[in-house]
VOPAGU-2260 file (C-alpha; in pm, 1 decimal, decimal comma):
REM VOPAGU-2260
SITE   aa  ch    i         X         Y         Z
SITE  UNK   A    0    1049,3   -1585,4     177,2
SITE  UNK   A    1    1349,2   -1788,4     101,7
SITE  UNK   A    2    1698,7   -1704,1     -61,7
SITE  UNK   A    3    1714,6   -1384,0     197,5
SITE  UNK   A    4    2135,1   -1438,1     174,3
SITE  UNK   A    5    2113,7   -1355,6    -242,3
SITE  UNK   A    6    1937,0   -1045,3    -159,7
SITE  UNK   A    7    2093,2    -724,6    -174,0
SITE  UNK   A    8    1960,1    -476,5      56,6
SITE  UNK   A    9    1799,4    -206,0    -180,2
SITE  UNK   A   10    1737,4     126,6      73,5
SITE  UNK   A   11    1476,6     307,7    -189,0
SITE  UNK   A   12    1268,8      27,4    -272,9
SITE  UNK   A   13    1244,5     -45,2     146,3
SITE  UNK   A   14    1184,1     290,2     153,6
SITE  UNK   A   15     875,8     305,6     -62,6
SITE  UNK   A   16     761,4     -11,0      99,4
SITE  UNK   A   17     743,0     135,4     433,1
SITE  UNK   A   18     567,0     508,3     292,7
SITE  UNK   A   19     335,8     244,4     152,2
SITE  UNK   A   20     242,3      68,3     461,0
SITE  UNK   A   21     222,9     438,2     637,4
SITE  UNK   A   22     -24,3     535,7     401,9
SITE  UNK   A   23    -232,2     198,7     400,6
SITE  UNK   A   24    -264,9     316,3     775,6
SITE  UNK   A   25    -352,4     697,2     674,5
SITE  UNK   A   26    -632,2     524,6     456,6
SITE  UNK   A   27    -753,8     355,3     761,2
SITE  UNK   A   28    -800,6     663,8     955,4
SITE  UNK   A   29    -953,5     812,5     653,6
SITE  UNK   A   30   -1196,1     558,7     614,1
SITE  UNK   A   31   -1272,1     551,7     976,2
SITE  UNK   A   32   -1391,7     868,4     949,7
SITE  UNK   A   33   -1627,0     745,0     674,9
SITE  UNK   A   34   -1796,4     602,3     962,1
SITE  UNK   A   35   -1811,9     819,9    1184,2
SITE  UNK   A   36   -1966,4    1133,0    1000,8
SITE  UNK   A   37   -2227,0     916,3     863,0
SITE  UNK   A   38   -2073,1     968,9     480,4
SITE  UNK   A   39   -2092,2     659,9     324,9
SITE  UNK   A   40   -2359,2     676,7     115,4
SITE  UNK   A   41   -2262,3    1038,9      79,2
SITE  UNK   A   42   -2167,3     951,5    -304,5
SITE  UNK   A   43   -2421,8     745,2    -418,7
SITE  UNK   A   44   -2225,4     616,1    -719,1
SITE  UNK   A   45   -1897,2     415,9    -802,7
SITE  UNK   A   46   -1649,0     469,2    -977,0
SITE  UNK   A   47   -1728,0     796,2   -1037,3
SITE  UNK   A   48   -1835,7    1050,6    -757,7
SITE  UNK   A   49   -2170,4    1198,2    -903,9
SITE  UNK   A   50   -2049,2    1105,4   -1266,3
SITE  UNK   A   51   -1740,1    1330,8   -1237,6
SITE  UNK   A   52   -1367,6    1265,2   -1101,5
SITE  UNK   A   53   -1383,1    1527,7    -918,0
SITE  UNK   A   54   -1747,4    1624,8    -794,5
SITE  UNK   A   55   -1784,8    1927,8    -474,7
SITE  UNK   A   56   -1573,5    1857,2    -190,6
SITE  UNK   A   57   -1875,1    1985,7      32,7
SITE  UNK   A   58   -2050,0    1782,6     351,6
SITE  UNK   A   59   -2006,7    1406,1     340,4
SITE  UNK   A   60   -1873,9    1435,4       0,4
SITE  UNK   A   61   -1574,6    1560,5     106,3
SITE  UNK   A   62   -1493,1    1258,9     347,0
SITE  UNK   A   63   -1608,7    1007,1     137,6
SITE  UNK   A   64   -1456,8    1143,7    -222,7
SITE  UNK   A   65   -1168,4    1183,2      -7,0
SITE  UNK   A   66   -1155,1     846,5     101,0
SITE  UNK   A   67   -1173,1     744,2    -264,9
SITE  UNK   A   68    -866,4     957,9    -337,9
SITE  UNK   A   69    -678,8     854,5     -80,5
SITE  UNK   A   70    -761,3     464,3    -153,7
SITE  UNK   A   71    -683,4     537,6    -548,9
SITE  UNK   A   72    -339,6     671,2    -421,3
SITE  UNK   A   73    -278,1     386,2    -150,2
SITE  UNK   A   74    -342,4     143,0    -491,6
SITE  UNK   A   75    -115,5     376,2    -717,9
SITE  UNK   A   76     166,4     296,6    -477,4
SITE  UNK   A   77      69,0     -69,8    -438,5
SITE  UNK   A   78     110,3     -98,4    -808,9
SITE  UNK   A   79     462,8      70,6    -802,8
SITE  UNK   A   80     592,1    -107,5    -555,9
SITE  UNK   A   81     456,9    -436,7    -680,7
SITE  UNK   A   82     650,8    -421,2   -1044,5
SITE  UNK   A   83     931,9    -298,1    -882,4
SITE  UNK   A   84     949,1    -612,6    -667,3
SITE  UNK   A   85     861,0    -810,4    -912,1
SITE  UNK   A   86    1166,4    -654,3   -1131,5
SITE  UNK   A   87    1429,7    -603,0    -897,1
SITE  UNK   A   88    1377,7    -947,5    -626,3
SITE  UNK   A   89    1561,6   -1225,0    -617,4
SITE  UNK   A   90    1352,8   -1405,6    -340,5
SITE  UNK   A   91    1010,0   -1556,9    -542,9
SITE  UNK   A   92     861,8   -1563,4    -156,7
SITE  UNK   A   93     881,4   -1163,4    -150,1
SITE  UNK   A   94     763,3   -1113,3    -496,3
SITE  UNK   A   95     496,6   -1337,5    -473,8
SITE  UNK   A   96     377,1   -1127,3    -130,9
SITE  UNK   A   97     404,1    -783,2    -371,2
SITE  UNK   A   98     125,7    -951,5    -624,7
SITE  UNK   A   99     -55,8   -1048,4    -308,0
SITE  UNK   A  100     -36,7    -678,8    -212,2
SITE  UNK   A  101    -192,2    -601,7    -543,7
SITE  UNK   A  102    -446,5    -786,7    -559,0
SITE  UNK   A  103    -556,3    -772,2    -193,8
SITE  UNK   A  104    -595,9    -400,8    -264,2
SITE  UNK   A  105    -735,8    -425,7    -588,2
SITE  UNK   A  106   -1013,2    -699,3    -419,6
SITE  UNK   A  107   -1054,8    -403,7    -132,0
SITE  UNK   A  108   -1144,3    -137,2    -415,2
SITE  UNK   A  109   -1385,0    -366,1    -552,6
SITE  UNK   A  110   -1594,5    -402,7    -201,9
SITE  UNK   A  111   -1569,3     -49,5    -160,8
SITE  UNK   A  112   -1767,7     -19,7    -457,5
SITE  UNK   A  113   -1990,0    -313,2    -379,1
SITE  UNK   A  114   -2088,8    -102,8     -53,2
SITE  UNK   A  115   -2131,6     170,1    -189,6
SITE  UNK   A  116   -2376,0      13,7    -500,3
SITE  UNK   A  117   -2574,6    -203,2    -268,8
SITE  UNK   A  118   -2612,3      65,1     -10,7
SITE  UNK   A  119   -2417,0     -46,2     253,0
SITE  UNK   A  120   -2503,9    -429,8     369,0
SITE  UNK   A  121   -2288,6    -495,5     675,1
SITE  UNK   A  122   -2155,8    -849,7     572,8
SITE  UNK   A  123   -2009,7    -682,6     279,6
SITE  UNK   A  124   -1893,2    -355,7     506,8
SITE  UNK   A  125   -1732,8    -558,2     763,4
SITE  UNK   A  126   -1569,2    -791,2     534,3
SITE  UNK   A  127   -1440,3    -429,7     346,7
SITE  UNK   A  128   -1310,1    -334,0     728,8
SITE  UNK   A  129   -1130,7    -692,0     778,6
SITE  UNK   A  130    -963,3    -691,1     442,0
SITE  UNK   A  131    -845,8    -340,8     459,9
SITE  UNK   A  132    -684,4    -455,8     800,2
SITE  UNK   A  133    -531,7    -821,8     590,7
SITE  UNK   A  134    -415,3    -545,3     359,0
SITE  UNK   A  135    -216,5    -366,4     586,1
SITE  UNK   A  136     -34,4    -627,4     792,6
SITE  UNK   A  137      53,4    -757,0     434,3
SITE  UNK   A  138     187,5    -440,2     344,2
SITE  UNK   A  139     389,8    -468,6     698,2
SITE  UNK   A  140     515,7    -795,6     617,2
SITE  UNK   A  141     638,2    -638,7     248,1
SITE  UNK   A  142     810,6    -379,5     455,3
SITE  UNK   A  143    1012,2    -582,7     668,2
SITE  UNK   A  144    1077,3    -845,4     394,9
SITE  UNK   A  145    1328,7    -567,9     256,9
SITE  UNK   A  146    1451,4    -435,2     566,1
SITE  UNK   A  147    1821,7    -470,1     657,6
SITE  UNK   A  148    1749,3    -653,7     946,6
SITE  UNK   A  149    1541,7    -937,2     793,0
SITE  UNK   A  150    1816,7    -985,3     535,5
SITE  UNK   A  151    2053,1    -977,7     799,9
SITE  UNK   A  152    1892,6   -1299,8     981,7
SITE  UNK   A  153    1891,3   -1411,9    1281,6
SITE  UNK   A  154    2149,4   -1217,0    1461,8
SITE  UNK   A  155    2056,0   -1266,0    1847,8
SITE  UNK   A  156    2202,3   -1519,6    2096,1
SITE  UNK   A  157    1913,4   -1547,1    2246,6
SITE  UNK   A  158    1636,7   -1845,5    2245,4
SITE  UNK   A  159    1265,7   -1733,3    2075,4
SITE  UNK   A  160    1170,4   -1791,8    2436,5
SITE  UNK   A  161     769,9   -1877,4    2280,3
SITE  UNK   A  162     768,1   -1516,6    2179,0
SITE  UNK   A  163     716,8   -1586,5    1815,5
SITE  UNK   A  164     422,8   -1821,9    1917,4
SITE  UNK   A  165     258,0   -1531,1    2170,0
SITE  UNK   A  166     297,3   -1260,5    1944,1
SITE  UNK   A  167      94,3   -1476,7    1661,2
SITE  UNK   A  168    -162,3   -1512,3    1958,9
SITE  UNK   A  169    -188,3   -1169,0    2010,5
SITE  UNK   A  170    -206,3   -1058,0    1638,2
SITE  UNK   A  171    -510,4   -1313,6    1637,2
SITE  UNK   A  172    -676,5   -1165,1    1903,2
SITE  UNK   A  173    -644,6    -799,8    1813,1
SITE  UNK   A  174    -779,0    -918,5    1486,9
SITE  UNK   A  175   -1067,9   -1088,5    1591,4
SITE  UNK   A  176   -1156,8    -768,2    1853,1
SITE  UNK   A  177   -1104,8    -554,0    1514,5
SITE  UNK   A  178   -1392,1    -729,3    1311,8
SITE  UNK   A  179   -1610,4    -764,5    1595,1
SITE  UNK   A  180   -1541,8    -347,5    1645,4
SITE  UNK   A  181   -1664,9    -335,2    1299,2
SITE  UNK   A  182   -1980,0    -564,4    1318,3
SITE  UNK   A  183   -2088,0    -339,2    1638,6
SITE  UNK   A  184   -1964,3      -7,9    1405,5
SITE  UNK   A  185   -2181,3    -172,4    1095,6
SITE  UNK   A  186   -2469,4    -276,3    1267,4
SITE  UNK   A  187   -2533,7      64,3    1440,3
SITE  UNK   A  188   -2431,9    -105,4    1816,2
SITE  UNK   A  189   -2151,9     113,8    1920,2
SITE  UNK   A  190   -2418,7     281,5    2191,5
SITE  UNK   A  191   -2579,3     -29,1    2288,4
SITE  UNK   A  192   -2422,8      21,6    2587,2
SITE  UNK   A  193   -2436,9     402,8    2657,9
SITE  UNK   A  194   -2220,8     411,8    2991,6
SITE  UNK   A  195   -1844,3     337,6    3107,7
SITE  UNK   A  196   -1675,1     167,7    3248,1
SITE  UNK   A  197   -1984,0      -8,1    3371,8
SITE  UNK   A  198   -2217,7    -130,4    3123,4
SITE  UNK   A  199   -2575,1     -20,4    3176,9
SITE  UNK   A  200   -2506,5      41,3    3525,3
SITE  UNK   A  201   -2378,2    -288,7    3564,7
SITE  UNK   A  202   -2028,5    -560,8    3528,4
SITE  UNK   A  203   -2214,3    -762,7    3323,7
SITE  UNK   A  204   -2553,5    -586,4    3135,7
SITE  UNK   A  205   -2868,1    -735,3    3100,8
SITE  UNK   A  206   -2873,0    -869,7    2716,4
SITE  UNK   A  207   -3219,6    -791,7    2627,9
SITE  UNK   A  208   -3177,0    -460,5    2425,5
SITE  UNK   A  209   -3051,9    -428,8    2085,2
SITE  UNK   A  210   -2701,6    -462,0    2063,3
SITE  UNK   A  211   -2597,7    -479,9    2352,8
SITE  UNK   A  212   -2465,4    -816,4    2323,3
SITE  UNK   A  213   -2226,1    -748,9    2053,4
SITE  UNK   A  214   -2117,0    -410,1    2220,3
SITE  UNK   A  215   -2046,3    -624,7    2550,2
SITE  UNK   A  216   -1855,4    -876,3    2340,4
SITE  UNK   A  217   -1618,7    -622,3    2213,9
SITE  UNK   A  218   -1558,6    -495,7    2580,4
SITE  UNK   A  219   -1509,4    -847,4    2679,3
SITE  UNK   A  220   -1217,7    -870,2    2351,3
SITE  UNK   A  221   -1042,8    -607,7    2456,9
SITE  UNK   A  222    -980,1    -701,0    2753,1
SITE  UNK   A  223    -851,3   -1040,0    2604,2
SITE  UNK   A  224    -652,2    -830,8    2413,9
SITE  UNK   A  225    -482,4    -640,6    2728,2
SITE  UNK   A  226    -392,7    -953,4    2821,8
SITE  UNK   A  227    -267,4   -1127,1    2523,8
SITE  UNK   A  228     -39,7    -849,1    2478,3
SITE  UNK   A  229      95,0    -821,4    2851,3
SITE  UNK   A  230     169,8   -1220,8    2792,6
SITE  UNK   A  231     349,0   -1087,7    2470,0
SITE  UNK   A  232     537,7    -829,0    2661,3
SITE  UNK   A  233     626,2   -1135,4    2955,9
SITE  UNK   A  234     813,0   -1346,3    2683,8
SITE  UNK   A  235     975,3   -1123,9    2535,9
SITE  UNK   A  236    1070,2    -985,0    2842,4
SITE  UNK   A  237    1226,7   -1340,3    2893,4
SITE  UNK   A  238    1403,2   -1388,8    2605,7
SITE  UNK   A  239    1617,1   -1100,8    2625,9
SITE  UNK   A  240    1594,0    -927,8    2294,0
SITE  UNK   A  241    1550,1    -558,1    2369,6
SITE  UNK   A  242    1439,1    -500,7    1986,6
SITE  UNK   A  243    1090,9    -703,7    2082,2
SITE  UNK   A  244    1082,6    -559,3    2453,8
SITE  UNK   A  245    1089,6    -231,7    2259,5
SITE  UNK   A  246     767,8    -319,9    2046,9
SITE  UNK   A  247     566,7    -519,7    2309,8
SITE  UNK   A  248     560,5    -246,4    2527,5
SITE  UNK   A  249     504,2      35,3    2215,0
SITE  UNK   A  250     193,6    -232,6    2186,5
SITE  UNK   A  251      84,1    -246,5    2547,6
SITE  UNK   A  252      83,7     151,3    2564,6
SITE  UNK   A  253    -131,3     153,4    2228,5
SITE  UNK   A  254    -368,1     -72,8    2409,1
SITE  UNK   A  255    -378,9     151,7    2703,7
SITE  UNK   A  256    -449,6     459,2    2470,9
SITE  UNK   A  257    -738,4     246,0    2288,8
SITE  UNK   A  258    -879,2     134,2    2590,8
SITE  UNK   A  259    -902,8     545,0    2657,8
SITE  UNK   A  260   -1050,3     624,1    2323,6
SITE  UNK   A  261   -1300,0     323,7    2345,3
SITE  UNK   A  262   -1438,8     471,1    2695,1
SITE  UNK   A  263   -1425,5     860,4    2519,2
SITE  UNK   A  264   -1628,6     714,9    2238,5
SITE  UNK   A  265   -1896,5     627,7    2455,8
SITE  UNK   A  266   -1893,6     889,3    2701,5
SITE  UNK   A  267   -1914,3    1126,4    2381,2
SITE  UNK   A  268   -2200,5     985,4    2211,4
SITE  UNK   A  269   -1946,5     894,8    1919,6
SITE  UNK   A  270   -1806,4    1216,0    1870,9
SITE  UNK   A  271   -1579,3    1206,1    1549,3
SITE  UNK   A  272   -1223,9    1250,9    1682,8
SITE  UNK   A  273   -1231,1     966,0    1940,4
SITE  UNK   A  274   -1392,9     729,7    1739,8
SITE  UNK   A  275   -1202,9     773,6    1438,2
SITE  UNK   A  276    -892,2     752,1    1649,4
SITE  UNK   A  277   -1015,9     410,7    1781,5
SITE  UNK   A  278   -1025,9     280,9    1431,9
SITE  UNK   A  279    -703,8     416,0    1366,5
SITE  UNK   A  280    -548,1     312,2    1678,6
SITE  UNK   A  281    -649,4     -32,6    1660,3
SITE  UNK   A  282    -472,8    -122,5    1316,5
SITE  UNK   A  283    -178,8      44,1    1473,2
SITE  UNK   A  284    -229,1    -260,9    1787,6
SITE  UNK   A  285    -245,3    -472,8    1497,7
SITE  UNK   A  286      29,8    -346,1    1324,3
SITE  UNK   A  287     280,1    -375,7    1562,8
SITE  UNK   A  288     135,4    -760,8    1745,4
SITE  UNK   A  289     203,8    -866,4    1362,2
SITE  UNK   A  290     520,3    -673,5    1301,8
SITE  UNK   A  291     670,1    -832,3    1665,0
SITE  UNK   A  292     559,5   -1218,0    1491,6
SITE  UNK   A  293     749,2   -1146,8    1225,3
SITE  UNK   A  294    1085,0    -996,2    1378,0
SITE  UNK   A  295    1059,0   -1296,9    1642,7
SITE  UNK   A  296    1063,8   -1548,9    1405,5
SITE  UNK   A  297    1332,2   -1401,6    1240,1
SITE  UNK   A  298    1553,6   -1216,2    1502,5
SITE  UNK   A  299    1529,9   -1525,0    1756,0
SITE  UNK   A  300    1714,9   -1857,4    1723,0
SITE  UNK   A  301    1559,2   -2170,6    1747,7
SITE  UNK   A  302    1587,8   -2368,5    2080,5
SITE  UNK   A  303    1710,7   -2663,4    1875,5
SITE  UNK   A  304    1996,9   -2422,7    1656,1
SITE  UNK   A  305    2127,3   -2322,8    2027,2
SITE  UNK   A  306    2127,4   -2678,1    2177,8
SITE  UNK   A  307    2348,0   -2807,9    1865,3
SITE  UNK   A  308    2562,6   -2525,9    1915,1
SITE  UNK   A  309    2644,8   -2600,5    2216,6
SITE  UNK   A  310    2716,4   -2929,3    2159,2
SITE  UNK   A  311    2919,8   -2821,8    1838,5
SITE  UNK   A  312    2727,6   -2996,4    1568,9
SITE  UNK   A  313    2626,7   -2786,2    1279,9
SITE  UNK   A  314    2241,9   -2813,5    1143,2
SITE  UNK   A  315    2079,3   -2647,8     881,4
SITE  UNK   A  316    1802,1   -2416,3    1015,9
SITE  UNK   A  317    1552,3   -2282,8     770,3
SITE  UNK   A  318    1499,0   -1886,2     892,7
């Protein structure tokens, strides 16, 4: 996204890119609860819902028809705020992430009726999970693209301090736990391991039940993710740039609430409120490990910027 200085802030379009990444989550929680009633196969047809637009909003119908609307909507925006960008943007970086947007939702709509058609295979379920998770941290990235504060630049005296680098870690790793949650979700293993905080009565579970290896795994990544984002929080704890201290720690107490749900999901045999919340709660991790990357690299100087600053020679720093 280059060019940021010819850009004129434009508050409505920023606006509508940020409602647009709020909903994308919405449409997570919404499809998380797909899931967890059991209602994906609850409309056995695509596009239409039992050849109408509109069929009974009764039993699973309702959550999965209502998932439909609320993905048809999520797409609507998508579209407005793509031509809009494309329109009204001087920076080819940002309008070529809007046509990403578009057709990154537009590929998601398609495996949401490849599921459906095919009766729900996991490869293609999980990679409908993953990409709906790509398609929010895009929308994210769209957001802050036309925020004041990326157009601004780099506006902090302080050195990236390897937060930029840590936060990208983390965002990898809550990824990664996030399509292993939805192999265990797809392949039925989310009580594999009926018991927490032990497993099976055990630290580390015998493996010779269904499952129970890829449940285990996921305990396993999230504690890898409790600790990528404490490292997160460390750096930018160093570097001095209250803006990231501010989001590291939003992240670490969104880890601390999923670890919570995770253990309620179990303990409740899957009841629908925790478990959906889990979903929900782990894009938001993801959300805001990606949304940190992106205001480090921008926010922060470069070590290099500050040491020729110092010494009074000018050099030209890409943002």
């Amino acid at each position: 996204m280059t060019n940021a200085g010819r850009a004129a802030f434009s508050p409505w379009r920023h606006r509508f890119a940020v409602f647009t990444a709020a909903c994308t989550l919405a449409l997570i929680f919404v499809g998380g609860l797909v899931t967890s009633t059991g209602s994906g196969l609850a409309v056995p047809d695509w596009p239409l819902s039992y050849g109408m637009l509109m069929p009974p909003m009764v039993g699973g119908v309702f959550f999965e028809h209502g998932h439909r609307m609320v993905a048809t909507f999520v797409g609507f925006l998508t579209t407005i705020l793509a031509f809009w960008t494309a329109r009204s943007e001087p920076r080819a970086g940002v309008r070529r992430l809007a046509w990403i947007a578009l057709a990154t939702v537009v590929a998601q709509g398609i495996l949401g009726g490849i599921t459906v058609k095919f009766l729900l295979p996991t490869p293609v379920s999980v990679t409908h999970a993953c990409l709906a998770q790509t398609f929010f941290c895009v929308t994210i990235a769209l957001a802050y693209s036309t925020s004041r504060e990326f157009l601004a630049g780099p506006s902090s005296d302080h050195d990236r301090a390897n937060v930029g680098p840590a936060a990208a870690v983390a965002t990898a790793v809550v990824f990664l736990q996030l399509a292993l949650g939805a192999v265990m979700r797809h392949t039925g293993a989310g009580l594999a391991i009926p018991d927490f905080p032990l497993a099976l009565g055990r630290v580390i579970p015998a493996f010779d039940g269904p499952g129970v290896a890829v449940h285990f795994a996921h305990r396993v990544g999230a504690v890898l993710v409790l600790l990528a984002v404490i490292h997160l929080l460390l750096h930018a704890l160093r570097s001095g740039e209250r803006r990231l201290v501010r989001m590291a720690v939003a992240a670490l107490a969104l880890v601390s609430i999923q670890i919570g749900l995770g253990g309620a999901t179990v303990l409740s045999g899957r009841a629908v409120v925790p478990t959906t919340f889990h979903v929900a709660v782990g894009a938001a991790i993801l959300g805001a490990c990606w949304l940190t990357t992106l205001r480090a690299f921008r926010l922060l100087r470069r070590p290099q910027r500050l040491a020729s600053a110092a010494h009074g020679t000018r050099v030209a720093v890409t943002p």
